[in-house]
PDBQT receptor file of N, H, CA, C and O in Angstrom, charges set to zero:
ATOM      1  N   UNK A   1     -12.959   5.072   9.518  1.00  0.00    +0.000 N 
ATOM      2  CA  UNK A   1     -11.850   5.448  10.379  1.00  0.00    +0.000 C 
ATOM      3  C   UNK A   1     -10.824   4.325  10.475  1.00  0.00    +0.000 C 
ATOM      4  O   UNK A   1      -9.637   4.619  10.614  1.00  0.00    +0.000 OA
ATOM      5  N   UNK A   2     -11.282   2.853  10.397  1.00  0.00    +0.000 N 
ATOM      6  H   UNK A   2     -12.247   2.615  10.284  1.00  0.00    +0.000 HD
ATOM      7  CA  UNK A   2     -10.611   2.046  10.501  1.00  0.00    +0.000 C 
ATOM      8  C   UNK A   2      -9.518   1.794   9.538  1.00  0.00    +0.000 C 
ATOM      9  O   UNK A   2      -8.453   1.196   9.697  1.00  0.00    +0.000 OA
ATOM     10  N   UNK A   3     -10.147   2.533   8.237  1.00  0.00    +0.000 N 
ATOM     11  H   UNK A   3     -11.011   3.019   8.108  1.00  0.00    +0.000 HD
ATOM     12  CA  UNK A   3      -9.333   2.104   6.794  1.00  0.00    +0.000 C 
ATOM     13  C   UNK A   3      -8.084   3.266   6.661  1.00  0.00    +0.000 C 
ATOM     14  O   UNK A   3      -7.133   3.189   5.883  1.00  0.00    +0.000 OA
ATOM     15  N   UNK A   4      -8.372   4.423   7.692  1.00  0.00    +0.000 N 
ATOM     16  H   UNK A   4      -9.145   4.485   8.323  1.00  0.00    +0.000 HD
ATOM     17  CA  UNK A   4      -7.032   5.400   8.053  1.00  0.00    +0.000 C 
ATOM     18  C   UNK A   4      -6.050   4.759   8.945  1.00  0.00    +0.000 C 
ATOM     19  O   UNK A   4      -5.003   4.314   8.475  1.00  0.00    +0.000 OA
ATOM     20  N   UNK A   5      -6.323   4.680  10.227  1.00  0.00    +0.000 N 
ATOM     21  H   UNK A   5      -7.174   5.042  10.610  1.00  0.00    +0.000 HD
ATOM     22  CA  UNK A   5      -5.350   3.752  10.877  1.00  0.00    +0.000 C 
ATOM     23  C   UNK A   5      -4.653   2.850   9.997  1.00  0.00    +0.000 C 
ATOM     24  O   UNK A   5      -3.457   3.085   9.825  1.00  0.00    +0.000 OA
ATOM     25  N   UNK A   6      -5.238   1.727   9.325  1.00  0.00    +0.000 N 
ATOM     26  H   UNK A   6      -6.209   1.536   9.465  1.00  0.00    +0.000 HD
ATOM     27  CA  UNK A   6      -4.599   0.746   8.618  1.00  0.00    +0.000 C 
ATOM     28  C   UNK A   6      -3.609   1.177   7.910  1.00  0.00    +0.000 C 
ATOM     29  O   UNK A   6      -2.501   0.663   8.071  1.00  0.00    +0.000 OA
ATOM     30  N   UNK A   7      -3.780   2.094   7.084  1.00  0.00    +0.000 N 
ATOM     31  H   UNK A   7      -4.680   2.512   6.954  1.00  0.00    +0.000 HD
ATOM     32  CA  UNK A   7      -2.971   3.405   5.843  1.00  0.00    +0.000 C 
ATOM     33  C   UNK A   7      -1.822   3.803   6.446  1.00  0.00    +0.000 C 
ATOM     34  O   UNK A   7      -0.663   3.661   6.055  1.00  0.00    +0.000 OA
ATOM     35  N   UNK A   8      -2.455   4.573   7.938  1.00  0.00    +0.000 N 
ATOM     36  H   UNK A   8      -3.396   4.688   8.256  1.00  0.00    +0.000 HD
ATOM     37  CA  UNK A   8      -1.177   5.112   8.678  1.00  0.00    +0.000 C 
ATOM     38  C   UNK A   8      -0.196   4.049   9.215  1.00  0.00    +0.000 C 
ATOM     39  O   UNK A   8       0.943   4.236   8.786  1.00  0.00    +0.000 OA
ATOM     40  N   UNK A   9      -0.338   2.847  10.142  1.00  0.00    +0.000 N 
ATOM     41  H   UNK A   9      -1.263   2.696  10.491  1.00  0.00    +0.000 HD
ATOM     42  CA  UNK A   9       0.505   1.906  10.328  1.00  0.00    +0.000 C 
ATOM     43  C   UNK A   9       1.189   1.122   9.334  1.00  0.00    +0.000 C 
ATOM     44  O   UNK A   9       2.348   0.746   9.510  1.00  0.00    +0.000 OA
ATOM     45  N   UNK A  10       0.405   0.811   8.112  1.00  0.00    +0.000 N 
ATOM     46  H   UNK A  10      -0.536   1.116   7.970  1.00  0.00    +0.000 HD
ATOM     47  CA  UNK A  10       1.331   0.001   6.833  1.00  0.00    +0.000 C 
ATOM     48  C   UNK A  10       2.180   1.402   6.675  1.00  0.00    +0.000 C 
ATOM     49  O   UNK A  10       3.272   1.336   7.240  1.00  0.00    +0.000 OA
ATOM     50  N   UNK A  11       1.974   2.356   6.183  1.00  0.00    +0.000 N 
ATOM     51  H   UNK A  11       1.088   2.410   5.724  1.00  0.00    +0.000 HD
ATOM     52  CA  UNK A  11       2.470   3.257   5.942  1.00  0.00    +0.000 C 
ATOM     53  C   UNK A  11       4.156   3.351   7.071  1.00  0.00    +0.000 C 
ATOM     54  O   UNK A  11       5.375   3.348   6.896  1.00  0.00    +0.000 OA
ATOM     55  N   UNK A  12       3.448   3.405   7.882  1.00  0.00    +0.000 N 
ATOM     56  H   UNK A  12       2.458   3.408   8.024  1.00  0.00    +0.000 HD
ATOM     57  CA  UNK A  12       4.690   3.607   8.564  1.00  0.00    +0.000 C 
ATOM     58  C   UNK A  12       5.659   2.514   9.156  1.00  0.00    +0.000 C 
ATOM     59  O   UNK A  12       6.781   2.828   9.554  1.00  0.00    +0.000 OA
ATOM     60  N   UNK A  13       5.151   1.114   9.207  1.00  0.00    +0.000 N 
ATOM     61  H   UNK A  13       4.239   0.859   8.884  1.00  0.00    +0.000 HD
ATOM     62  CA  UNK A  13       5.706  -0.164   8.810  1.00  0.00    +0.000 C 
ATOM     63  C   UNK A  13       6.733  -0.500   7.599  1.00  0.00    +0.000 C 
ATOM     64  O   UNK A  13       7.875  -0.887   7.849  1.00  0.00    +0.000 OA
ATOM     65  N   UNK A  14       6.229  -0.319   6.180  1.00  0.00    +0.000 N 
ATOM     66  H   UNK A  14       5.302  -0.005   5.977  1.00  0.00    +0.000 HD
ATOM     67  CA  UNK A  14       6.564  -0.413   5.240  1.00  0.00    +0.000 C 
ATOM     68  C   UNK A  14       7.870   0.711   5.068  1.00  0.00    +0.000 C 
ATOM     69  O   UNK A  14       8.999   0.220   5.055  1.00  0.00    +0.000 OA
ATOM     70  N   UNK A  15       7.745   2.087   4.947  1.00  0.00    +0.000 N 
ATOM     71  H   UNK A  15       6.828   2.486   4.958  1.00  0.00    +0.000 HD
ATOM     72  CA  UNK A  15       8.695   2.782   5.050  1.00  0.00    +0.000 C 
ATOM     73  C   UNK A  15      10.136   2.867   6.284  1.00  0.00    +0.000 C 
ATOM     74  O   UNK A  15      11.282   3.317   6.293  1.00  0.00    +0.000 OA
ATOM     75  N   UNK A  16       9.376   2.264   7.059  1.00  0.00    +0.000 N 
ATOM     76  H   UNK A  16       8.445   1.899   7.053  1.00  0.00    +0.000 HD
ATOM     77  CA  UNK A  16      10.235   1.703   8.131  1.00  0.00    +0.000 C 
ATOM     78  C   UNK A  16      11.357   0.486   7.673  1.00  0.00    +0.000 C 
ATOM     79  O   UNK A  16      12.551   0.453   7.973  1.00  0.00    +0.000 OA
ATOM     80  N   UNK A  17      10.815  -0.207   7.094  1.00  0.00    +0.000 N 
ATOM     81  H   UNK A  17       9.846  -0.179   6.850  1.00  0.00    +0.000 HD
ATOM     82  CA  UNK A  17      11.412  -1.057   6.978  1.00  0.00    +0.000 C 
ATOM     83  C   UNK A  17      12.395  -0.905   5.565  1.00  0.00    +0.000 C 
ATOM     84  O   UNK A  17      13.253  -1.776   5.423  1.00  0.00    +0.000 OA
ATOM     85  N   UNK A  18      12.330  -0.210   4.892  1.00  0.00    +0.000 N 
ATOM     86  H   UNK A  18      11.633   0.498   5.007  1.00  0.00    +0.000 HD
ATOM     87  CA  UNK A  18      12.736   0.133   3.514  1.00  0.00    +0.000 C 
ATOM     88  C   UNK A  18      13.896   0.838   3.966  1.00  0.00    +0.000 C 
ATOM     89  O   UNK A  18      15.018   0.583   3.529  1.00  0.00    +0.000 OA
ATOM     90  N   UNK A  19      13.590   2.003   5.110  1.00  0.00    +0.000 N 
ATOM     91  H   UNK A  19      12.679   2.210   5.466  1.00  0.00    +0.000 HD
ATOM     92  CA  UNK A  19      14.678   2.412   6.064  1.00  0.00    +0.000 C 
ATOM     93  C   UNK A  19      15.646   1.990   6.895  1.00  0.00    +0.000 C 
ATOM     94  O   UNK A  19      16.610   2.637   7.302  1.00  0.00    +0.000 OA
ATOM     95  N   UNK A  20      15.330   0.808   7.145  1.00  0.00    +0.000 N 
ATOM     96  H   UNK A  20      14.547   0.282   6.814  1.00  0.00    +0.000 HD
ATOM     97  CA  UNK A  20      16.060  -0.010   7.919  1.00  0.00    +0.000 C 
ATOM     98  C   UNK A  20      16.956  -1.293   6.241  1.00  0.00    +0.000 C 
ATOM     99  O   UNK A  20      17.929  -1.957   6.597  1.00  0.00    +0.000 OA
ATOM    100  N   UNK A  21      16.722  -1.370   5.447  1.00  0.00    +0.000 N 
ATOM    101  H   UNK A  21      15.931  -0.830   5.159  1.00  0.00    +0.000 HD
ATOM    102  CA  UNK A  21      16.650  -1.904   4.427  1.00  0.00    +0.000 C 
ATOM    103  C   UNK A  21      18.622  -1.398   4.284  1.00  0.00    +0.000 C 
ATOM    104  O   UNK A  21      19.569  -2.174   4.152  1.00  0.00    +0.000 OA
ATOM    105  N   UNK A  22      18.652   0.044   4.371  1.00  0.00    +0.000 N 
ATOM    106  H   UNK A  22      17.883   0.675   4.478  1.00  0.00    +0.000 HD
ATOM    107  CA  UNK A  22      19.546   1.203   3.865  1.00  0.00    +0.000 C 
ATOM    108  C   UNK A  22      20.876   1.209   4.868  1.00  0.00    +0.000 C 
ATOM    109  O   UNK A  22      22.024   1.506   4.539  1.00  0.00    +0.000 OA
ATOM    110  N   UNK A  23      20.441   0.833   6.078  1.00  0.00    +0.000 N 
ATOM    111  H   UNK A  23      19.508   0.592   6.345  1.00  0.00    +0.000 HD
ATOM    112  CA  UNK A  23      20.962   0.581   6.891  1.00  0.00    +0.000 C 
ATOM    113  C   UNK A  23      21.887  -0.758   7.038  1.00  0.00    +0.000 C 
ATOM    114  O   UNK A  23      23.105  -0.685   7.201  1.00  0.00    +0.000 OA
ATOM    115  N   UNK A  24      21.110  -2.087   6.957  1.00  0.00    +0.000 N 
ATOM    116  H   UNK A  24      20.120  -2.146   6.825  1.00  0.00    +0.000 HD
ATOM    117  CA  UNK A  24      21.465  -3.199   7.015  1.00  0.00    +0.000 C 
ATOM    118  C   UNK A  24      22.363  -3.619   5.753  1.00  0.00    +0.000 C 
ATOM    119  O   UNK A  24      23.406  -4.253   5.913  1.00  0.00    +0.000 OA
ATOM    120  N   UNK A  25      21.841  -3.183   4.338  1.00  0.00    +0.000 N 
ATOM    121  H   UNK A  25      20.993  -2.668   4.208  1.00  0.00    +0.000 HD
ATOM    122  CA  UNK A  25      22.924  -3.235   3.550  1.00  0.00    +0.000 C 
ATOM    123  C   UNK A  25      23.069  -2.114   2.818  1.00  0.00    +0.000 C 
ATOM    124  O   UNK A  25      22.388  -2.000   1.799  1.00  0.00    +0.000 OA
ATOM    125  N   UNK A  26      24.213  -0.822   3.296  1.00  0.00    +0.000 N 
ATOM    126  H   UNK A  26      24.766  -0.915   4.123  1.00  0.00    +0.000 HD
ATOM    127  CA  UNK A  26      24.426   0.279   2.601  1.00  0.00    +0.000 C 
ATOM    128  C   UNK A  26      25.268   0.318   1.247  1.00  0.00    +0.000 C 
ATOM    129  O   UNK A  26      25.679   1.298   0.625  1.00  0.00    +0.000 OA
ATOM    130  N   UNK A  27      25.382  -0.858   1.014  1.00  0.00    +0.000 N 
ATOM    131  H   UNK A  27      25.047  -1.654   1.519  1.00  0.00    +0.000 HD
ATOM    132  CA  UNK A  27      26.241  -0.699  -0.162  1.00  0.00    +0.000 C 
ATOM    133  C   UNK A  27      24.896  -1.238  -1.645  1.00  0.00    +0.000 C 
ATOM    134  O   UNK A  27      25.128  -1.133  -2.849  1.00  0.00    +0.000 OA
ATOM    135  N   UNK A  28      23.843  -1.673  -1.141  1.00  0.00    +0.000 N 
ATOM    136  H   UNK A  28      23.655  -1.758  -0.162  1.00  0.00    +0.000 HD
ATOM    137  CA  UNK A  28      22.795  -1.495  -1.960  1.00  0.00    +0.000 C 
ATOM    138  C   UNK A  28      22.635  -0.761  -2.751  1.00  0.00    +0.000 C 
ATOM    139  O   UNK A  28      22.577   0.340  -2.203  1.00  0.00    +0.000 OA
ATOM    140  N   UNK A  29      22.446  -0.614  -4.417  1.00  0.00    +0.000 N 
ATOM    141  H   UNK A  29      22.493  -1.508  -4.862  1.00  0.00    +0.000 HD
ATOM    142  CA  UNK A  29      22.210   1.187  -4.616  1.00  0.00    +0.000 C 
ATOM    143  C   UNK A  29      20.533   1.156  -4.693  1.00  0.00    +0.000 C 
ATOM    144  O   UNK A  29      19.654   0.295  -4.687  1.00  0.00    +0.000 OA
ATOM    145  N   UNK A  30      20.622   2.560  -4.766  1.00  0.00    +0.000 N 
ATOM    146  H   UNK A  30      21.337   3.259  -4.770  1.00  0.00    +0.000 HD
ATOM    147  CA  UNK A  30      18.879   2.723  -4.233  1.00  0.00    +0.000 C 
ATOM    148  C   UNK A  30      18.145   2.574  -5.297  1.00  0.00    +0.000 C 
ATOM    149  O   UNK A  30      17.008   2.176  -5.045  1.00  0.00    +0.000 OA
ATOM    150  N   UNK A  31      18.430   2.785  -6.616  1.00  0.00    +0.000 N 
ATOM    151  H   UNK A  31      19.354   3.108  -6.821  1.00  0.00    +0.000 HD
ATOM    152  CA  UNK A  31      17.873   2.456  -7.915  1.00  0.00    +0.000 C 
ATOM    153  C   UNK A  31      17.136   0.996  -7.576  1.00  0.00    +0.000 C 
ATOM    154  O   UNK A  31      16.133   0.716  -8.233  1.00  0.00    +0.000 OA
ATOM    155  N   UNK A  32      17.565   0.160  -6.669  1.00  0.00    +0.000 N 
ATOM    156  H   UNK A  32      18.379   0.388  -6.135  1.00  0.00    +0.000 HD
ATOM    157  CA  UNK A  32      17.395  -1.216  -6.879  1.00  0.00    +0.000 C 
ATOM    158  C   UNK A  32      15.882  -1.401  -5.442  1.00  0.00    +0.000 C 
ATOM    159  O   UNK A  32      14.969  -2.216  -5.314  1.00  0.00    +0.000 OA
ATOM    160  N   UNK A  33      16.205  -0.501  -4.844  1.00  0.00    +0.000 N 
ATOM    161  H   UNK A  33      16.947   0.161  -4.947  1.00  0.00    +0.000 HD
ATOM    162  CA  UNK A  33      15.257  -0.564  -3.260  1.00  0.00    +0.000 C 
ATOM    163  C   UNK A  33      14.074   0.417  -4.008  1.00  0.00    +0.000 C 
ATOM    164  O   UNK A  33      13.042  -0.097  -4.438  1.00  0.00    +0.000 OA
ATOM    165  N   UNK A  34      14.373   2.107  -4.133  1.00  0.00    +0.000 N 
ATOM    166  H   UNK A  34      15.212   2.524  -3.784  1.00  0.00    +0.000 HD
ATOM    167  CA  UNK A  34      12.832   3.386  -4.563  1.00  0.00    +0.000 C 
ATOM    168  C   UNK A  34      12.071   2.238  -5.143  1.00  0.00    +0.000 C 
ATOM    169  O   UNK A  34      11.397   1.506  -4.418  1.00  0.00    +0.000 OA
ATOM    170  N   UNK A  35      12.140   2.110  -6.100  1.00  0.00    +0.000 N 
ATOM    171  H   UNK A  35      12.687   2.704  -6.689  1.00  0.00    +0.000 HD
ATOM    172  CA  UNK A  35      10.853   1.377  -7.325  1.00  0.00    +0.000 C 
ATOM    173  C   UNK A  35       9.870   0.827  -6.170  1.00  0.00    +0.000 C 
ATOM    174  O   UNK A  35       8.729   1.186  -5.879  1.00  0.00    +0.000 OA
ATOM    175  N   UNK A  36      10.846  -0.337  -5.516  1.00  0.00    +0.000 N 
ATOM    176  H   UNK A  36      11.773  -0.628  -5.753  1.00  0.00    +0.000 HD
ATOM    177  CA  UNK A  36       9.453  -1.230  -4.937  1.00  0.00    +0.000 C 
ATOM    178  C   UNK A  36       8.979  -0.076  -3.641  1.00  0.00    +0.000 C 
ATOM    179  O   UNK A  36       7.801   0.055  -3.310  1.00  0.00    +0.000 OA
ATOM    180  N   UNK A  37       9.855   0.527  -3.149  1.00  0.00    +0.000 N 
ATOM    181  H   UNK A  37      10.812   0.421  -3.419  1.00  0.00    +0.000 HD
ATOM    182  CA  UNK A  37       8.783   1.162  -2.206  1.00  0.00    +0.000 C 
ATOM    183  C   UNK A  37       7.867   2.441  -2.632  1.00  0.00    +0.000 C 
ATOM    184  O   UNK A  37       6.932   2.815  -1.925  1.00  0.00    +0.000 OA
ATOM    185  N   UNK A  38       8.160   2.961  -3.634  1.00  0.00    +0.000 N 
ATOM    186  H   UNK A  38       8.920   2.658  -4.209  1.00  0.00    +0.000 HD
ATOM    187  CA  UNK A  38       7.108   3.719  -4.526  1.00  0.00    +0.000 C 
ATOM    188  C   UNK A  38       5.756   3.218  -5.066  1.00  0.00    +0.000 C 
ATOM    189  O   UNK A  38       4.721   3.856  -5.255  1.00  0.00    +0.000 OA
ATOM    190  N   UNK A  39       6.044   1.818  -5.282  1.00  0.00    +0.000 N 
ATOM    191  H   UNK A  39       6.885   1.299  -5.128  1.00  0.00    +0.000 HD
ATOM    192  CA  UNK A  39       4.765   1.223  -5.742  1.00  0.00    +0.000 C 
ATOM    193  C   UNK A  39       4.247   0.353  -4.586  1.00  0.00    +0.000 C 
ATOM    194  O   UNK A  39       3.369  -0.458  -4.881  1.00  0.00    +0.000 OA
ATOM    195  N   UNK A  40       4.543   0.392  -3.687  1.00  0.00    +0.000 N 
ATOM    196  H   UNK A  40       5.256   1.051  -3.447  1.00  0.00    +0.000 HD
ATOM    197  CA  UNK A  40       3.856  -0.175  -1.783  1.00  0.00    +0.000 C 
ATOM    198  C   UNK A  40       3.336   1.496  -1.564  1.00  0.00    +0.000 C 
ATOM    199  O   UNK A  40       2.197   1.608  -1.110  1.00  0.00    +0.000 OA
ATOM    200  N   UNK A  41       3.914   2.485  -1.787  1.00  0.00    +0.000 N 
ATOM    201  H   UNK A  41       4.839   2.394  -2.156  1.00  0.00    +0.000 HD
ATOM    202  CA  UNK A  41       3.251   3.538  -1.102  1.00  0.00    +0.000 C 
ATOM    203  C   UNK A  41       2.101   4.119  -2.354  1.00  0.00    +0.000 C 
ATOM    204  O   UNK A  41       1.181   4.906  -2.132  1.00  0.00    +0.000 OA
ATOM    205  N   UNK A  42       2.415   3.542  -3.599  1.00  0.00    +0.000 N 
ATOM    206  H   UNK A  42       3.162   2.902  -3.780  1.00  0.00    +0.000 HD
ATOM    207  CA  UNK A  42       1.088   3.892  -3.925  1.00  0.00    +0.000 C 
ATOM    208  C   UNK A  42       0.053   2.971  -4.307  1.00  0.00    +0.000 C 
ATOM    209  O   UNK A  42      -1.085   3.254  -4.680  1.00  0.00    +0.000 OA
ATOM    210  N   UNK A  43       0.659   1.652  -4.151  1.00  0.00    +0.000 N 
ATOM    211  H   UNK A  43       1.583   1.422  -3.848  1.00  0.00    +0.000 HD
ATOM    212  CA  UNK A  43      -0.909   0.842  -3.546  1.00  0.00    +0.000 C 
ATOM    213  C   UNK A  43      -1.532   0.925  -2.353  1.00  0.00    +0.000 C 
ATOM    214  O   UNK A  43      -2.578   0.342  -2.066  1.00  0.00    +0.000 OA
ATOM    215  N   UNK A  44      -0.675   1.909  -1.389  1.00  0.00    +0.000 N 
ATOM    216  H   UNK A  44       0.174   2.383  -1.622  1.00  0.00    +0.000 HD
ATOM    217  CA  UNK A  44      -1.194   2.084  -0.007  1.00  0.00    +0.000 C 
ATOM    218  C   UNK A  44      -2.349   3.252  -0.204  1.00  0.00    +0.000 C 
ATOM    219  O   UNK A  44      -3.383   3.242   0.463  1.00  0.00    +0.000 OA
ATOM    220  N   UNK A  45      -2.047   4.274  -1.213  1.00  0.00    +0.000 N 
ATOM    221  H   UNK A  45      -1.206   4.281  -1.755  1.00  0.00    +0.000 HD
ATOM    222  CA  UNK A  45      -3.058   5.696  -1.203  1.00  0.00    +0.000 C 
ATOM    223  C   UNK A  45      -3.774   4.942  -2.000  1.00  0.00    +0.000 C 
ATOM    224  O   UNK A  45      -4.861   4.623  -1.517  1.00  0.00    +0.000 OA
ATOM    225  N   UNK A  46      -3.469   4.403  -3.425  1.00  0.00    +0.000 N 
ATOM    226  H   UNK A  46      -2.586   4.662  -3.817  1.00  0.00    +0.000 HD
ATOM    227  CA  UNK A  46      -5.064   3.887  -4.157  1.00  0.00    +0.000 C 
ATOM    228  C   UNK A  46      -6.229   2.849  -2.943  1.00  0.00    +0.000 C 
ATOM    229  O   UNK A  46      -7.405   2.569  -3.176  1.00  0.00    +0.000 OA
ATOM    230  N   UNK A  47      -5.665   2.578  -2.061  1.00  0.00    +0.000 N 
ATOM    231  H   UNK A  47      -4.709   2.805  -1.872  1.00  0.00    +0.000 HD
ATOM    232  CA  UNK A  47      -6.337   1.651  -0.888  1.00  0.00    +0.000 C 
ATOM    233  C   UNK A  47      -7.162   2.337   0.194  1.00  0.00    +0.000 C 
ATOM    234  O   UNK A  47      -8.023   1.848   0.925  1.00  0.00    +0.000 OA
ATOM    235  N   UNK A  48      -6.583   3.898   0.111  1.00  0.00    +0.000 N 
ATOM    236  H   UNK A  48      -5.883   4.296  -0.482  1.00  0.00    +0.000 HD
ATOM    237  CA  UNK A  48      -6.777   4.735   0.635  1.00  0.00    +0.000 C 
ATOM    238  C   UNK A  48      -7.997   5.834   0.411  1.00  0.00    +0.000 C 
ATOM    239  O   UNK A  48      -8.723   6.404   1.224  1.00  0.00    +0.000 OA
ATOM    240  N   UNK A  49      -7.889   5.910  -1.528  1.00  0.00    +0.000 N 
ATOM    241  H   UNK A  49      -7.298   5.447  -2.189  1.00  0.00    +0.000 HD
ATOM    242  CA  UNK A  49      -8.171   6.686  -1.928  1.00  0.00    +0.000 C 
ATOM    243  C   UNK A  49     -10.043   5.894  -2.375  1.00  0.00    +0.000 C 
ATOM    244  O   UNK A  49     -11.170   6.368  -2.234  1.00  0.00    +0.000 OA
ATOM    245  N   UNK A  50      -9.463   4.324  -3.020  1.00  0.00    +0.000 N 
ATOM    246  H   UNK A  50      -8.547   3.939  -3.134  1.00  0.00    +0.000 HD
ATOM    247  CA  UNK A  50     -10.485   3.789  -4.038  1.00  0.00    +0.000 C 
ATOM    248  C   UNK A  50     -11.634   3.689  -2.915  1.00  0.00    +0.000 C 
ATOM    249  O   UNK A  50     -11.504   4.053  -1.746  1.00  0.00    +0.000 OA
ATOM    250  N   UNK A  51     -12.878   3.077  -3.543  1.00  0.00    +0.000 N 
ATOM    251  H   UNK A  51     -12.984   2.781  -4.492  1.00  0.00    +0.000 HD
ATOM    252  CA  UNK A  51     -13.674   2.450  -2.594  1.00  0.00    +0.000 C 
ATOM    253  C   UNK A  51     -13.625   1.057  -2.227  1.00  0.00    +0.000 C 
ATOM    254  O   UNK A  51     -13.096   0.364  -3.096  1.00  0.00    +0.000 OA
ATOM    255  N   UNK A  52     -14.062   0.370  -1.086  1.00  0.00    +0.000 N 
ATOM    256  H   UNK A  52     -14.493   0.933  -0.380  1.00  0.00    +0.000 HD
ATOM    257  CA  UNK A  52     -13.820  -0.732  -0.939  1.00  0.00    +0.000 C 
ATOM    258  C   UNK A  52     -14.743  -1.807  -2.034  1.00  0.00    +0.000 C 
ATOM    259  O   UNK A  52     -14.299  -2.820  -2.574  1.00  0.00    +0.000 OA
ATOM    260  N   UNK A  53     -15.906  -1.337  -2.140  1.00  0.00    +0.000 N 
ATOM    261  H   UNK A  53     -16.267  -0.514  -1.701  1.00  0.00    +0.000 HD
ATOM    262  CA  UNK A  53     -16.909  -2.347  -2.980  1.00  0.00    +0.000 C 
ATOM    263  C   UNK A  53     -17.392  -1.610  -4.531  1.00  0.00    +0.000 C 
ATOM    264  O   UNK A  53     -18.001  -0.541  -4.477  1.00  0.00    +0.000 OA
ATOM    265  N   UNK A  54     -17.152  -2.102  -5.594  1.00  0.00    +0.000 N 
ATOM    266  H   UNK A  54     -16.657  -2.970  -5.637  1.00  0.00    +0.000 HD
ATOM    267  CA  UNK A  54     -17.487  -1.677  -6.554  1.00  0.00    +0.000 C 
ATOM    268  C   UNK A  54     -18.469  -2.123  -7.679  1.00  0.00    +0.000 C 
ATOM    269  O   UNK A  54     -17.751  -2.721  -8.481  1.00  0.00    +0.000 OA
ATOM    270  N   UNK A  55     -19.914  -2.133  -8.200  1.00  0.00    +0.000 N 
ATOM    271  H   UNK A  55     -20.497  -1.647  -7.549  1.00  0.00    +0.000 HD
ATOM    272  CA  UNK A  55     -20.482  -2.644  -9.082  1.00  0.00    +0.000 C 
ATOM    273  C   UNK A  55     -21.462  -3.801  -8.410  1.00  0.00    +0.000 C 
ATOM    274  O   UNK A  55     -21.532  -4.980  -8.758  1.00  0.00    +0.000 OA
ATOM    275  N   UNK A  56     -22.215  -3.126  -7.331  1.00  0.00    +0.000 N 
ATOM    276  H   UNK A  56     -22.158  -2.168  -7.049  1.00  0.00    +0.000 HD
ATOM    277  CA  UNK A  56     -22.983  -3.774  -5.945  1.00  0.00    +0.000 C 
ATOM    278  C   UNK A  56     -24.006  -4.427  -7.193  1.00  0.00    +0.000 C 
ATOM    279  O   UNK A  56     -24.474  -5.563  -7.115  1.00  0.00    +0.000 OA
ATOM    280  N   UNK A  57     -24.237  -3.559  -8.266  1.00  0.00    +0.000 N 
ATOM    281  H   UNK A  57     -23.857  -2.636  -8.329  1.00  0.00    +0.000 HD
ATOM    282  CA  UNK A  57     -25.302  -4.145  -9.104  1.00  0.00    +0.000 C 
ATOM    283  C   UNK A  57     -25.294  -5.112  -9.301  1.00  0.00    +0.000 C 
ATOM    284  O   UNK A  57     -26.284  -5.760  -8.962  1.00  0.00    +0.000 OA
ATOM    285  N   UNK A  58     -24.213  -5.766  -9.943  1.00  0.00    +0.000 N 
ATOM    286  H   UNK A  58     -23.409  -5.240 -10.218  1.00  0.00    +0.000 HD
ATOM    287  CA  UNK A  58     -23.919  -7.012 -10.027  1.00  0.00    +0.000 C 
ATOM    288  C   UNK A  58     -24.452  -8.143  -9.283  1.00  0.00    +0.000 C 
ATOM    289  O   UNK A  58     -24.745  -9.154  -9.922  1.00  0.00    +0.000 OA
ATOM    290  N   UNK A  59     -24.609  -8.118  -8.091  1.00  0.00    +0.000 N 
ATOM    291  H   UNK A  59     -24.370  -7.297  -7.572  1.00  0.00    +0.000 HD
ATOM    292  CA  UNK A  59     -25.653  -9.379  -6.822  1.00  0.00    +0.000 C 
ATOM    293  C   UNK A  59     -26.414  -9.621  -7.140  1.00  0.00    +0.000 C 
ATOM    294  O   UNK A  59     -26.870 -10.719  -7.458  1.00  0.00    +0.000 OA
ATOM    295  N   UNK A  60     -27.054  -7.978  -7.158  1.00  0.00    +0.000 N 
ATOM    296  H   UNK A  60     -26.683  -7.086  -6.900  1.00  0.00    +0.000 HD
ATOM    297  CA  UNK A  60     -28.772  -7.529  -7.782  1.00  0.00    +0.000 C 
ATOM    298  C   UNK A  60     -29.171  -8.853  -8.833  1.00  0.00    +0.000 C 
ATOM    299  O   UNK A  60     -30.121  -9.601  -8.603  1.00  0.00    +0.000 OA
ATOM    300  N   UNK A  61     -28.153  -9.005 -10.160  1.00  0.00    +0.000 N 
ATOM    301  H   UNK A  61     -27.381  -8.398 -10.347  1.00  0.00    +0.000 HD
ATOM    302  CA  UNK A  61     -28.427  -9.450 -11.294  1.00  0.00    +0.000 C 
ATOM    303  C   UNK A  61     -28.696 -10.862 -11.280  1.00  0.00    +0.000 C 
ATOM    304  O   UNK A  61     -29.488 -11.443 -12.022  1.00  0.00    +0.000 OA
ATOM    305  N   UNK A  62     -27.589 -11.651  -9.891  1.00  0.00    +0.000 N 
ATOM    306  H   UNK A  62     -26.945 -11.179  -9.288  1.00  0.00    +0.000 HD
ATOM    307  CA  UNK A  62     -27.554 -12.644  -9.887  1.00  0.00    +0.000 C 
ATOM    308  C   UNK A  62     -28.641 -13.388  -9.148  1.00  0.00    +0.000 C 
ATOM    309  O   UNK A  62     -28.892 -14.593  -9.150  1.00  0.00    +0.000 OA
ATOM    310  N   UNK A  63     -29.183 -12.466  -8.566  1.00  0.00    +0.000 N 
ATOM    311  H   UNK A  63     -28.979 -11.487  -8.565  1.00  0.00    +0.000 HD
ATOM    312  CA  UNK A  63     -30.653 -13.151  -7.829  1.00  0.00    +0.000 C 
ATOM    313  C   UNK A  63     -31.924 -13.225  -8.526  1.00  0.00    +0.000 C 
ATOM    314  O   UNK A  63     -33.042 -13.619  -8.193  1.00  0.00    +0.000 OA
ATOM    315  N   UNK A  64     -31.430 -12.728  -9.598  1.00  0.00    +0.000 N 
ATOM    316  H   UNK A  64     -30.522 -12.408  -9.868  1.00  0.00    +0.000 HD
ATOM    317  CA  UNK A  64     -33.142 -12.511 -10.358  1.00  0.00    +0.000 C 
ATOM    318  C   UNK A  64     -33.054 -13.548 -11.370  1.00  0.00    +0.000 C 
ATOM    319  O   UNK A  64     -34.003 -13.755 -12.126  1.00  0.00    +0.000 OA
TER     320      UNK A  64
């Protein structure tokens, strides 16, 4: 539950601010702002989506 909250507040932090981005300098063109916030909102769902720990086996190997 904790790793939703987190999702939802960056989420709405980040786009916030990209919004406010548009505002502060409108003569920006957006070609130059989408890209990076397309790739913040989809490292936000792969963060969302992936698991946190991957290939636990690996420990296993190192103790033996």
């Amino acid at each position: 539950m904790n790793k939703f909250i987190i999702f939802i507040l960056a989420f709405f932090a980040i786009n916030g601010f990209f919004s406010l981005i548009s505002f502060l300098f409108p003569t920006m063109p957006i070609d130059k702002i989408l890209p990076i916030q397309l790739w913040i909102n989809a490292l936000l769902l792969f963060m969302l989506i992936l698991p946190g720990t991957v290939a636990t086996f690996l420990y296993s190997m190192v103790d033996e």
